[in-house]
BAZA-535926 format. One record per residue (C-alpha): x negated, y, z negated; residue in one letter. Coordinates in steps of 0.25 Angstrom, whole numbers, plus 5000, padded with zeros to 4 digits. Each point is the difference from the previous one (the first is absolute). Example, Ala and Ser with C-alpha at 12.3 -4.5 7.8 and 13.67 -1.06 7.14 Angstrom:
BEGIN
495149824969A499450145002S
END
This chain:
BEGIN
501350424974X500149895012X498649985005X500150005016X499149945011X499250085007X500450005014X498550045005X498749914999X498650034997X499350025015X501350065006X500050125008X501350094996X500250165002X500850104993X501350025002X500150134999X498650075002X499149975011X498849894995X499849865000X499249904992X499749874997X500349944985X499049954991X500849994986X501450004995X500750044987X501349934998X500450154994X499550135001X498649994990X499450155003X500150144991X501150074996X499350115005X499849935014X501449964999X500650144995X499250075013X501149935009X501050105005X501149964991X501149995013X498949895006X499649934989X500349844999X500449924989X498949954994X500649844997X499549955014X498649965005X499050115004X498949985010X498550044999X499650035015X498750025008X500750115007X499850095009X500650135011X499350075012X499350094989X499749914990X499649864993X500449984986X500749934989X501650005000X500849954988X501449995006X501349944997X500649885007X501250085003X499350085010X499149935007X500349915013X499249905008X499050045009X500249935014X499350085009X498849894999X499150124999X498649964992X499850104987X499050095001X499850034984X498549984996X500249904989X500949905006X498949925004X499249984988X501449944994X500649935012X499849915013X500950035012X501149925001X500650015014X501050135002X500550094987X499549884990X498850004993X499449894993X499350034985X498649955000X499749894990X499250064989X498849904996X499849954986X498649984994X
END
């Protein structure tokens, strides 16, 4: 299997392609690395090959704020410059000017 880049950095906003939220990323597998369980609840007609990089994202919709675990294939820059509103995203990262976000240097003791 050819390992690919990711196209997506830690700190970038992205949004869904497909369903209506948008987060920004805090890890990256350089394959799909959840349950089959998790993996076998995707409709089948909509499921994405599991040999590209999936995001973990600090997401969130007009409902909601959450944790995503999306594929690369549907998810798209965010450029409307909006800040994130999720709870957490400051705890893990600095503002870094529109739709970036810089992670915060974790201290060694």
């Amino acid at each position: 299997m050819k390992q690919r880049e990711a196209k997506f950095q830690i700190g970038q906003v992205v949004r869904h392609r497909v369903f209506p939220f948008r987060g920004v990323i805090f890890d990256v597998d350089p394959e799909y690395a959840n349950t089959e369980e998790w993996w076998n609840a995707i409709p089948a007609e909509v499921r994405p090959s599991k040999d590209q990089p999936f995001y973990h994202l600090l997401a969130e919709n007009d409902e909601a704020e959450y944790v995503a675990y999306v594929s690369e294939q549907n998810l798209v820059s965010d450029d409307s410059g909006r800040p994130m509103r999720h709870s957490q995203v400051n705890a893990f990262f600095d503002p870094q000017g529109a739709g970036q976000y810089k992670p915060k240097a974790v201290v060694q003791h």
